[in-house]
C-alpha positions as protocol buffer text, in pm:
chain_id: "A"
residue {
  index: 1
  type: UNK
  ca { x: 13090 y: 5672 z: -19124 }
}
residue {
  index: 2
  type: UNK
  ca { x: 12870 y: 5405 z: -19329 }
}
residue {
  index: 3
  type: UNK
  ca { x: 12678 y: 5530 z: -19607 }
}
residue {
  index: 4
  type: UNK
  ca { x: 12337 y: 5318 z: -19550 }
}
residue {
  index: 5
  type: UNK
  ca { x: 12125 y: 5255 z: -19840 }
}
residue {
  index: 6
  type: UNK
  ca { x: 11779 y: 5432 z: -19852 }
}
residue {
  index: 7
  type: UNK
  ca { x: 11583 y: 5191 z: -19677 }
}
residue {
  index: 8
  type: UNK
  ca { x: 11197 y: 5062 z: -19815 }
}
residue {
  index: 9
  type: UNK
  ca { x: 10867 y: 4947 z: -19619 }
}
residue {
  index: 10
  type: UNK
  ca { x: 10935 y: 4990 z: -19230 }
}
residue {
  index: 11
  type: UNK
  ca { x: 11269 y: 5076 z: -19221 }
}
residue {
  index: 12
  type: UNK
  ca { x: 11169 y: 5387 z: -19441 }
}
residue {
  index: 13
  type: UNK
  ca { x: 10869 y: 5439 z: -19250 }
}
residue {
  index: 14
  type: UNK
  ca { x: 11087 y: 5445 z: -18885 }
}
residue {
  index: 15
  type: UNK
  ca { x: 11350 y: 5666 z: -19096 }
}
residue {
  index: 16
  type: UNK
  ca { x: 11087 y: 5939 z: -19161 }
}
residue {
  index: 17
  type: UNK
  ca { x: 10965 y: 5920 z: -18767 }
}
residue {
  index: 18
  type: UNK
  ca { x: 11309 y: 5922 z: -18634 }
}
residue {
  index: 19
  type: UNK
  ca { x: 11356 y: 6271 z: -18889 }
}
residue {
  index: 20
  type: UNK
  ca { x: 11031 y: 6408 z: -18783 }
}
residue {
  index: 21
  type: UNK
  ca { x: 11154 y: 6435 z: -18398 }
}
residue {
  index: 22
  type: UNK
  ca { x: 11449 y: 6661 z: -18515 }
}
residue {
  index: 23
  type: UNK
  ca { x: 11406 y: 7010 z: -18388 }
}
residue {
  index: 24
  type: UNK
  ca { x: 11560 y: 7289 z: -18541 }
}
residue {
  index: 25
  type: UNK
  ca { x: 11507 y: 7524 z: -18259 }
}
residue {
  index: 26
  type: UNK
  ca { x: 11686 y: 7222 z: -18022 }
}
residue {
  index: 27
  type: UNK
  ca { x: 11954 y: 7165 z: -18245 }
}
residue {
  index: 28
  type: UNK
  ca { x: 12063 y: 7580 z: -18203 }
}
residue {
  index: 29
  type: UNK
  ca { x: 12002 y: 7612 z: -17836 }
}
residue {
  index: 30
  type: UNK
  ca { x: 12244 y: 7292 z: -17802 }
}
residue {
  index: 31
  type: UNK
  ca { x: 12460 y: 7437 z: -18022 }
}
residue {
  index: 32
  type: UNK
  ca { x: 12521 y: 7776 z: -17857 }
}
residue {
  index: 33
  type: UNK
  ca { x: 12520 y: 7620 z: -17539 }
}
residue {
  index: 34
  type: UNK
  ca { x: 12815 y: 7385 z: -17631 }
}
residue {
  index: 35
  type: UNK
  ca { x: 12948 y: 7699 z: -17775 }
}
residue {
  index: 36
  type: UNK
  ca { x: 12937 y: 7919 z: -17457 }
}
residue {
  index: 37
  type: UNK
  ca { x: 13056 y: 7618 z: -17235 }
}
residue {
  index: 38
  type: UNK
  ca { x: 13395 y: 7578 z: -17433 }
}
residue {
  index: 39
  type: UNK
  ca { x: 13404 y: 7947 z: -17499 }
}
residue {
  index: 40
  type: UNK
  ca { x: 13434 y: 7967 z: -17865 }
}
residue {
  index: 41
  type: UNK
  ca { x: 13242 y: 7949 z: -18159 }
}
residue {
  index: 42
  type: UNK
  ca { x: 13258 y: 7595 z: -18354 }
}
residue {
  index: 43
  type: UNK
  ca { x: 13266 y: 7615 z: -18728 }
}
residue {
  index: 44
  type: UNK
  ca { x: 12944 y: 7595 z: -18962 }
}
residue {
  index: 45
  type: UNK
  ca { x: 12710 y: 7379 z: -18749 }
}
residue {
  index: 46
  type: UNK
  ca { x: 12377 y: 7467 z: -18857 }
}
residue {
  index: 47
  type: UNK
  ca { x: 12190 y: 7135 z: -18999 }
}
residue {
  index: 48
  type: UNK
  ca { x: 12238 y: 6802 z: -18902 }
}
residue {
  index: 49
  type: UNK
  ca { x: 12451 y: 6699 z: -19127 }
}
residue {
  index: 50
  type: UNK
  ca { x: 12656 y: 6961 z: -19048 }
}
residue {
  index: 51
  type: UNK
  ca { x: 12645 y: 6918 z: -18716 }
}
residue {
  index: 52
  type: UNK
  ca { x: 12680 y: 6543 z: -18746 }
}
residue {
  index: 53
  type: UNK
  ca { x: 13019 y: 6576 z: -18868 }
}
residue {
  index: 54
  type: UNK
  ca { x: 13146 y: 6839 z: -18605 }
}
residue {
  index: 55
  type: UNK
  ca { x: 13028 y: 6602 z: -18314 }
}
residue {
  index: 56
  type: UNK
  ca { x: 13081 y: 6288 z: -18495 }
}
residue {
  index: 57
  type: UNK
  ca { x: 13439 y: 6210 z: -18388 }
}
residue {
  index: 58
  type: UNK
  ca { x: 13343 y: 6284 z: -18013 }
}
residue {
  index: 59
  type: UNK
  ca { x: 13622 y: 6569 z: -17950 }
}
residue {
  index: 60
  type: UNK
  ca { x: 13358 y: 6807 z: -17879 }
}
residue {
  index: 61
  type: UNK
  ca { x: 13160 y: 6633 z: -17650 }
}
residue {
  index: 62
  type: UNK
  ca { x: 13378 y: 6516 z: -17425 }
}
residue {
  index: 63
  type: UNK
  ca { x: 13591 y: 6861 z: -17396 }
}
residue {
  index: 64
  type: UNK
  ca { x: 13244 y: 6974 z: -17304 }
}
residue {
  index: 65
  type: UNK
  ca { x: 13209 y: 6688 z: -17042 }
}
residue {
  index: 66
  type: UNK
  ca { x: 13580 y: 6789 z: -16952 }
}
residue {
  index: 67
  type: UNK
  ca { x: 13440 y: 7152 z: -16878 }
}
residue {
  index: 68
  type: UNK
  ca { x: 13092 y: 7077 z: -16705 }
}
residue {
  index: 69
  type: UNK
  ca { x: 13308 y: 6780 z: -16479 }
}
residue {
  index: 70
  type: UNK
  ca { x: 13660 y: 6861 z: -16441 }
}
residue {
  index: 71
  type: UNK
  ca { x: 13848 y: 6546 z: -16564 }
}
residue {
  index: 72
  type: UNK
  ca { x: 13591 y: 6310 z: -16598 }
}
residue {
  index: 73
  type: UNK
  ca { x: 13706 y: 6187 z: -16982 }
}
residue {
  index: 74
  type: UNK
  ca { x: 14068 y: 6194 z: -16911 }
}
residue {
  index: 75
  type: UNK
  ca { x: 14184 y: 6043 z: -17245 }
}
residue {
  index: 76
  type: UNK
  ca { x: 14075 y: 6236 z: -17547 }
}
residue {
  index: 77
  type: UNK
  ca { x: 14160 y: 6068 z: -17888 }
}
residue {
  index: 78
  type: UNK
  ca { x: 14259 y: 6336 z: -18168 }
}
residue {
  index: 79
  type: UNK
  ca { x: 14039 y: 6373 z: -18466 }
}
residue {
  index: 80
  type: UNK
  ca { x: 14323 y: 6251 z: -18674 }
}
residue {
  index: 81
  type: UNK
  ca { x: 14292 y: 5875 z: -18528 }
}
residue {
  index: 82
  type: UNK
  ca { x: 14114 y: 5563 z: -18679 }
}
residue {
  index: 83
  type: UNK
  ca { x: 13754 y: 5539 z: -18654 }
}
residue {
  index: 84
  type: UNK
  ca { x: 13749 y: 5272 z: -18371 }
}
residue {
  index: 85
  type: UNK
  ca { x: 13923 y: 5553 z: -18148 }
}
residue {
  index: 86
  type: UNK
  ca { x: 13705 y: 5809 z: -18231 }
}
residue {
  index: 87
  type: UNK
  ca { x: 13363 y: 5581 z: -18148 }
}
residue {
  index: 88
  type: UNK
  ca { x: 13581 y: 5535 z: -17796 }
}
residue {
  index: 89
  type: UNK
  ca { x: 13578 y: 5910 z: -17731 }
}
residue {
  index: 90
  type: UNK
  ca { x: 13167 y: 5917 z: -17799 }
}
residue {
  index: 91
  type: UNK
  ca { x: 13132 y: 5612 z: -17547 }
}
residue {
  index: 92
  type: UNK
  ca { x: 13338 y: 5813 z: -17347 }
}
residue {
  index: 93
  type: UNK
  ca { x: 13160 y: 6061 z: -17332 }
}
residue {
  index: 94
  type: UNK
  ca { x: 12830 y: 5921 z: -17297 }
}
residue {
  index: 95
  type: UNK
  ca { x: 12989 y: 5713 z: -17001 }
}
residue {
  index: 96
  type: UNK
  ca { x: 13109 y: 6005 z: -16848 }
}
residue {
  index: 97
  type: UNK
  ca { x: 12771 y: 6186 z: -16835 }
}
residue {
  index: 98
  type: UNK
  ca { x: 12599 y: 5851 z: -16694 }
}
residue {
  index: 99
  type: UNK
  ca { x: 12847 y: 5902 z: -16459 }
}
residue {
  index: 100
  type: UNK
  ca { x: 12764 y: 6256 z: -16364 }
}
residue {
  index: 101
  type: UNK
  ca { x: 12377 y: 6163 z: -16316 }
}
residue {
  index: 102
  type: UNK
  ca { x: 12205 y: 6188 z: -16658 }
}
residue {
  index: 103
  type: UNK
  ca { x: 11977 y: 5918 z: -16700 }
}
residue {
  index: 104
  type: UNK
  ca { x: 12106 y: 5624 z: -16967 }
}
residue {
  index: 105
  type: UNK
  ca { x: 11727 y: 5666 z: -17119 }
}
residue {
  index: 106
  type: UNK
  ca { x: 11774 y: 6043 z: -17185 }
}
residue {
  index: 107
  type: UNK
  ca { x: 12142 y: 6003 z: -17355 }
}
residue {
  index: 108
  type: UNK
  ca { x: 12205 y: 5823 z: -17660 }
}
residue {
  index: 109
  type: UNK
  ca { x: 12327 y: 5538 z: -17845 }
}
residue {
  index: 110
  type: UNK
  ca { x: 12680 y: 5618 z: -17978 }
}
residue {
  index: 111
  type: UNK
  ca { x: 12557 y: 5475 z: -18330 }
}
residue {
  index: 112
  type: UNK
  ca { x: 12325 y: 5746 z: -18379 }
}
residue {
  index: 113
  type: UNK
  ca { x: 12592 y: 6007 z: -18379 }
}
residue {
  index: 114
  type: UNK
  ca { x: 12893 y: 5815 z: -18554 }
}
residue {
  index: 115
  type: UNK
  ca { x: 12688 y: 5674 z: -18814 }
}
residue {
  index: 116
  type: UNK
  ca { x: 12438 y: 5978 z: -18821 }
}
residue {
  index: 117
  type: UNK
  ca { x: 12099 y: 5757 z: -18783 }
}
residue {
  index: 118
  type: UNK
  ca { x: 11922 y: 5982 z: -18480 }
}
residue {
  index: 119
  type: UNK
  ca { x: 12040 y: 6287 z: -18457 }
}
residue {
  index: 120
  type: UNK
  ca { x: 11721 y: 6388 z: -18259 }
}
residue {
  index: 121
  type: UNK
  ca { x: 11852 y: 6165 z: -17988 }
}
residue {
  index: 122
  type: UNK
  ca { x: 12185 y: 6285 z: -18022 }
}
residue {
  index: 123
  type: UNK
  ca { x: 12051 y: 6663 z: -17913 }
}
residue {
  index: 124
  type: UNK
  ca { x: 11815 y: 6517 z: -17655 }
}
residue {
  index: 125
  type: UNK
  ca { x: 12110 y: 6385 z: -17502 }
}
residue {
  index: 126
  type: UNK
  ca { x: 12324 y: 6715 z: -17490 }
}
residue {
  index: 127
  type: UNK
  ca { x: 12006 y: 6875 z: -17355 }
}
residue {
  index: 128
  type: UNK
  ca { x: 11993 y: 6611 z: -17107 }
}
residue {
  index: 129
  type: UNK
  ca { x: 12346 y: 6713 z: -16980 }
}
residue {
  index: 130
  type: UNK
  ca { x: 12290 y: 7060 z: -16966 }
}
residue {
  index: 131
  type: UNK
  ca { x: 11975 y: 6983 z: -16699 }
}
residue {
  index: 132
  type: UNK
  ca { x: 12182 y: 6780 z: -16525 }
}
residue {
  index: 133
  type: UNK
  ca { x: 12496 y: 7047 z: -16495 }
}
residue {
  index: 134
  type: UNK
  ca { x: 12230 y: 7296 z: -16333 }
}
residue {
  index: 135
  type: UNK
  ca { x: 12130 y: 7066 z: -16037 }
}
residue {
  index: 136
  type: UNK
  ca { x: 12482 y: 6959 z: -16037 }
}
residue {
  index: 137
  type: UNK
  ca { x: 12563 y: 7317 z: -15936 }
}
residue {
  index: 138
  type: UNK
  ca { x: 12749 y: 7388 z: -16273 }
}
residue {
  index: 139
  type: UNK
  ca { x: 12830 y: 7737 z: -16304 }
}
residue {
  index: 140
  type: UNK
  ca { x: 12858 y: 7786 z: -16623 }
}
residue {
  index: 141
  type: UNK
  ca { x: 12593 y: 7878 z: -16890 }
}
residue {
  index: 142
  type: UNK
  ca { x: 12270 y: 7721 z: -16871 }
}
residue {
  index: 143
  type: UNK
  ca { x: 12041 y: 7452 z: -17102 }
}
residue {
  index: 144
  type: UNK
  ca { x: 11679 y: 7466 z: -17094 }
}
residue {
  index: 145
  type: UNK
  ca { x: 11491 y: 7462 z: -16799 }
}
residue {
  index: 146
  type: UNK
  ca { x: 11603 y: 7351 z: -16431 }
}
residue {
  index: 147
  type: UNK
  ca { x: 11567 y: 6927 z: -16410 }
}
residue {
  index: 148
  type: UNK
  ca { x: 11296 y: 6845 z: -16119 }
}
residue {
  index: 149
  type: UNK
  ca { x: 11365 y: 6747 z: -15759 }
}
residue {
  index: 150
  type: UNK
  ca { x: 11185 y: 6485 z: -15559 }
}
residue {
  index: 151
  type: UNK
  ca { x: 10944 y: 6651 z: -15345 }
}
residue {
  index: 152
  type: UNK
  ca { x: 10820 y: 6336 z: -15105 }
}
residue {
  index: 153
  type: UNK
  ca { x: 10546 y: 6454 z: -14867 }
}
residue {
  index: 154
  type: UNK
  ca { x: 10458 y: 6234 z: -14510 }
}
residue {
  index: 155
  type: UNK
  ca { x: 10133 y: 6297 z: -14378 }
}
residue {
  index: 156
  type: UNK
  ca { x: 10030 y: 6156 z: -14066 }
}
residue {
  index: 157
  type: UNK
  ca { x: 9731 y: 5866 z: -14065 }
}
residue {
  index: 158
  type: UNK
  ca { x: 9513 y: 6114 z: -13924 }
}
residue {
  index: 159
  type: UNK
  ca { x: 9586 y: 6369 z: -14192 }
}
residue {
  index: 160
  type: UNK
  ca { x: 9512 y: 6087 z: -14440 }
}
residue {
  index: 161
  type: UNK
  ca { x: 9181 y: 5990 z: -14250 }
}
residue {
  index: 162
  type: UNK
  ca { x: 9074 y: 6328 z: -14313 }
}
residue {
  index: 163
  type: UNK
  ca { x: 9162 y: 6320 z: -14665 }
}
residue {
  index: 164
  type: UNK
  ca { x: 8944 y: 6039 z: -14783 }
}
residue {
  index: 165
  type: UNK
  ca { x: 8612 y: 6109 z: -14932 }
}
residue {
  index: 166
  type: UNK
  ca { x: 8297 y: 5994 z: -14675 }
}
residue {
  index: 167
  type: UNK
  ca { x: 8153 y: 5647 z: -14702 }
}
residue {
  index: 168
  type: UNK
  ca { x: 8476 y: 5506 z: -14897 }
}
């Protein structure tokens, strides 16, 4: 969307640590899994440019959304609208997967994706909605491994007497 001029001092040194935290490896297991979730293959998405500018317009992610939570964008702007729309369909979807329980800290900032400044946040996100669909009882294909559960424990206070170390 904007073309951002290479940037000097800090801004050049929080560039190169933002493009440090991009993993290949993430970037293809996101990739297929979006893939198998819509159930057909998206065209030439390896890189992040690349894949910057198939996710950029949102379209993607919220027919995923659509898929892992029947209905939950119900108005999908078409790639051929103004760029105001298409920033709508990221926010979208990024409300629509707050919505389904992913955390707000583990999505993204639709910025990053339109305007292709994080893209390591941008696949930390789709990762992050891919745990979520497994504890959400998605059946679908899976991404990464199985989010944690709260395990609380209640011991009784003689079970925490006998606990403590002596003479403490």
């Amino acid at each position: 969307m904007a073309n951002r001029p290479v940037g000097y001092g800090y801004t050049a040194e929080t560039t190169s640590k933002i493009d440090a935290k991009y993993d290949v490896e993430s970037e293809r297991q996101a990739v297929e899994w979006i893939e198998a979730v819509l159930g057909y293959k998206l065209p030439e998405v390896s890189g992040r440019d690349n894949l910057q500018k198939a996710l950029c317009d949102g379209v993607i992610l919220c027919k995923v959304m659509n898929v892992v939570s029947p209905d939950s964008v119900p108005n999908i702007h078409p790639t051929s609208s103004n760029s105001f729309k298409l920033m709508e369909n990221v926010s979208n979807f990024l409300t629509a997967a707050e919505r389904y329980g992913c955390a707000r800290g583990d999505l993204f900032q639709s910025v990053y994706l339109t305007d292709n400044q994080n893209m390591a946040a941008v696949i930390a996100g789709i990762h992050a909605l891919g745990r979520k669909a497994q504890v959400n009882g998605f059946k679908g294909p899976v991404l990464g491994p199985k989010e944690a559960s709260a395990n609380p424990r209640e011991f009784s206070e003689e079970q925490l007497l006998h606990g403590r170390v002596h003479g403490i």
